[in-house]
C-alpha positions in Angstrom: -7.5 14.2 85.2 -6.6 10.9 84.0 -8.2 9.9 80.4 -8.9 6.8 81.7 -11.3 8.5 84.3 -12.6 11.1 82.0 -14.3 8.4 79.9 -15.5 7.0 82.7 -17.3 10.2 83.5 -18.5 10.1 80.1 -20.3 7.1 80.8 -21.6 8.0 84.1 -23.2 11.3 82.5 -24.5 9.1 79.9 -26.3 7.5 82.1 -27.2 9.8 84.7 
């Protein structure tokens, strides 16, 4: 998985 998409991810379960 890119890291670039991984923080993403991060982000999203943040918010979620």
């Amino acid at each position: 998985m890119d890291a670039a998409s991984l923080k993403v991810a991060e982000q999203y379960v943040q918010v979620g």
